[in-house]
C-alpha positions as CSV (number, residue, x, y, z in Angstrom):
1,X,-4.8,11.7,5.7
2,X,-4.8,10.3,9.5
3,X,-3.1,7.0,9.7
4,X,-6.0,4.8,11.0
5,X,-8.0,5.9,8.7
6,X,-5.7,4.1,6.1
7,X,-6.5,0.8,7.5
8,X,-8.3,-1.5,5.0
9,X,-7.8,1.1,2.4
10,X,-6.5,-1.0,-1.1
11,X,-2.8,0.5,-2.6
12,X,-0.4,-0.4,-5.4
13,X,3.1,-1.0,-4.9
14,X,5.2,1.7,-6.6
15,X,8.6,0.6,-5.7
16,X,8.7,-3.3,-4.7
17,X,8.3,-4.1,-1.0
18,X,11.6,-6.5,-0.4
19,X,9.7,-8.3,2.3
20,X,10.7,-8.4,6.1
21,X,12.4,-5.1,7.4
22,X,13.4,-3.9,4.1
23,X,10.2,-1.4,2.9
24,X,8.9,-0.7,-0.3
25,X,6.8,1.9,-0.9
26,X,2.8,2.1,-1.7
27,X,0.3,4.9,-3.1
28,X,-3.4,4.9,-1.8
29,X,-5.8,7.1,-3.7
30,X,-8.3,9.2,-1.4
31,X,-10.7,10.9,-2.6
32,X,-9.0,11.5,-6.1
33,X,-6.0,12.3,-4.0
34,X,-2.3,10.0,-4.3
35,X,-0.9,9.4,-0.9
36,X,2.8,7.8,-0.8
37,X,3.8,5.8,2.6
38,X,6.7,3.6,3.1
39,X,5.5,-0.1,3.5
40,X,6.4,-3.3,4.6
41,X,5.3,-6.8,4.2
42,X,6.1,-10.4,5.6
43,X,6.9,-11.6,1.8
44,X,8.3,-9.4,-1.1
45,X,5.4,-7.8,-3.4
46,X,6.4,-6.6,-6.8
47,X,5.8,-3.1,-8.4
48,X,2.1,-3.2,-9.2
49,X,0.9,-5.5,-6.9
50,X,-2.9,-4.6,-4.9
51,X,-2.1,-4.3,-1.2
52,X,-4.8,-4.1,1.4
53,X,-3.7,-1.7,4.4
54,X,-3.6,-3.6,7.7
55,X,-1.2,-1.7,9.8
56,X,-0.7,2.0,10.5
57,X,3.0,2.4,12.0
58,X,3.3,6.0,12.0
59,X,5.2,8.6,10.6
60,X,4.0,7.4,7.2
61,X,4.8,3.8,7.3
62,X,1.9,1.2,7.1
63,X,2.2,-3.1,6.7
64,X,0.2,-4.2,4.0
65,X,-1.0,-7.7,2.7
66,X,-1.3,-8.9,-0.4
67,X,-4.9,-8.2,-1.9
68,X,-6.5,-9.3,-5.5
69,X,-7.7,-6.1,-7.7
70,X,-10.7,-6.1,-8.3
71,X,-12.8,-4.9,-11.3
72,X,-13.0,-1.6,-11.8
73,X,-10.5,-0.8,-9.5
74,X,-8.9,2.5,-9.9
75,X,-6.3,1.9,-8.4
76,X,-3.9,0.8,-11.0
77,X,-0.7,2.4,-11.5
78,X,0.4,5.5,-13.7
């Protein structure tokens, strides 16, 4: 998947994004397809937690935001 492309594209945290410089990491489902990128955020996010893409670093890191799921949303983990 090209990196900008993953801007504003909704994830769930699969291993729990410490917050700062310390990375967690995400999946984002494209087109049926799970893509894993490192990710970091300003404040920790749990395991679970919706993310909204706002960053493509590079080399499969991206910064995310918090982002409320919404209904329907397939995009919950397991």
């Amino acid at each position: 998947m090209r990196g900008q492309s993953l801007v504003g594209k909704v994830g769930v945290v699969v291993t729990a994004v410490r917050g700062g410089d310390r990375p967690g990491e995400i999946r984002v489902v494209v087109q049926g397809v799970p893509h894993h990128y490192l990710a970091y955020a300003a404040e920790s996010l749990p395991a679970g937690a919706h993310v909204l893409v706002i960053h493509f670093r590079g080399a499969r890191q991206v910064d995310v935001e918090p982002w409320p799921p919404m209904p329907g949303d397939h995009t919950t983990p397991g």
